[in-house]
C-alpha positions as CSV (number, residue, x, y, z in Angstrom):
1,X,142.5,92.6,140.1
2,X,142.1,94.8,143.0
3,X,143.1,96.1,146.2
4,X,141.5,97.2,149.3
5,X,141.8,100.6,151.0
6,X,144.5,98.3,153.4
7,X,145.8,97.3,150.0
8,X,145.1,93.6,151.0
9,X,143.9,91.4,147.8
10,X,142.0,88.6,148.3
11,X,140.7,85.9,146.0
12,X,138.5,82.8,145.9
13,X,139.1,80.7,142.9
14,X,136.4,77.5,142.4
15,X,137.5,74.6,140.1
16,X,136.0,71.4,139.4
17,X,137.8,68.2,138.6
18,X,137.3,66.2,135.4
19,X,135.3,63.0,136.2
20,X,137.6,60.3,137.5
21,X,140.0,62.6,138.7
22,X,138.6,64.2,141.9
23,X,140.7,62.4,144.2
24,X,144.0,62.6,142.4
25,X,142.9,66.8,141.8
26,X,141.8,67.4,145.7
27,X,145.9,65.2,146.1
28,X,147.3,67.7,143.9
29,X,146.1,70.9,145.2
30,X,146.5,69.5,149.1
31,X,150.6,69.4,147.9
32,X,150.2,73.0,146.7
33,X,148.9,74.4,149.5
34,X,151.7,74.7,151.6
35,X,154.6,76.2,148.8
36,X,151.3,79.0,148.3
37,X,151.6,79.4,151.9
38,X,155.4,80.3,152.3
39,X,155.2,82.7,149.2
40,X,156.0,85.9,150.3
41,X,153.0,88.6,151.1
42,X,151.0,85.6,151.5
43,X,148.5,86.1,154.6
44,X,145.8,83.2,153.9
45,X,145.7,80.3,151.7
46,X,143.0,77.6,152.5
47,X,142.1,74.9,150.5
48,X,138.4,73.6,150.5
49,X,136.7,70.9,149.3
50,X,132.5,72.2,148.6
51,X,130.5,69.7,150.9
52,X,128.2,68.1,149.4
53,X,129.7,68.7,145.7
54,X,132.3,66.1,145.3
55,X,135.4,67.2,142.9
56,X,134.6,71.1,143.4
57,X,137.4,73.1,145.6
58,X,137.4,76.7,146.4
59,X,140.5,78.3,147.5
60,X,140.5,81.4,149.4
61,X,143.7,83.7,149.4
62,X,144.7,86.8,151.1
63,X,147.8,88.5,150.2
64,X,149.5,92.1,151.7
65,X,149.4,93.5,148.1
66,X,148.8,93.3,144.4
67,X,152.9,92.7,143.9
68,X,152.6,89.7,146.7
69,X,150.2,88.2,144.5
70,X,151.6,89.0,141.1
71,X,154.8,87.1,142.3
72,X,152.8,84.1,143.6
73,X,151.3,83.8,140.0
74,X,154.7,84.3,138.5
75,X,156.8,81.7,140.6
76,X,159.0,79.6,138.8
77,X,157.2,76.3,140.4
78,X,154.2,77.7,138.5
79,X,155.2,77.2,135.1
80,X,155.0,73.3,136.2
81,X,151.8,73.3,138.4
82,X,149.8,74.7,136.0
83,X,149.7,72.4,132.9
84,X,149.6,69.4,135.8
85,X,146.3,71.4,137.1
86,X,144.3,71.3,133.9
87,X,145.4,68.0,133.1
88,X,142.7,68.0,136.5
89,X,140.5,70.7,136.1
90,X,137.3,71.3,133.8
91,X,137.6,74.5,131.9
92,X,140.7,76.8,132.9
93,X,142.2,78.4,135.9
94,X,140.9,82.2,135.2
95,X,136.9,80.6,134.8
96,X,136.7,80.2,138.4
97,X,138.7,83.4,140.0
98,X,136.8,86.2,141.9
99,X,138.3,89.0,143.6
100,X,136.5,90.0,146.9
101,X,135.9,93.7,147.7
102,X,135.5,93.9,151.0
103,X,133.0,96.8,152.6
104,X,131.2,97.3,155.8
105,X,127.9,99.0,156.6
106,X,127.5,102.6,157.6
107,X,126.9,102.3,161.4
């Protein structure tokens, strides 16, 4: 992963839930959400359900640095959210994460 020149790193992870599951997955991660939000470094953390595509969530995460994010992966409340998440999910966590680079045109 990357960071920007304002060493901000941001990521949008997409996930779909196993057939059957979609409510109980779009539960899950809407309990999530708000420990994510109170890790520190964290700057956005929005949960989002794809309209029109029922059981497929994007996240969208900003945090102040590649250590801020590194620590959110490594949290000790992680090591018990994950297995529960692909219990969820089709296919794994890392199939669905893209880092953003952000740029802007040359006026």
């Amino acid at each position: 992963m990357t960071t920007t020149s304002n060493r901000y790193v941001t990521v949008l992870w997409e996930a779909r839930a196993k057939s059957g599951k979609e409510a109980a997955m779009k539960a899950f991660m809407s309990a999530a959400v708000t420990a994510s939000r109170n890790d520190a470094g964290n700057i956005d953390y929005e949960a989002h359900q794809v309209e029109g595509e029922p059981g497929t969530f994007v996240i969208f995460e900003r945090w102040e640095s590649r250590e801020a994010l590194d620590s959110h992966l490594h949290a000790p409340r992680m090591r018990d959210l994950v297995p529960q998440l692909l219990e969820l999910m089709d296919g794994g966590i890392e199939d669905g994460i893209r880092l953003l680079q952000p740029f802007r045109p040359a006026r």
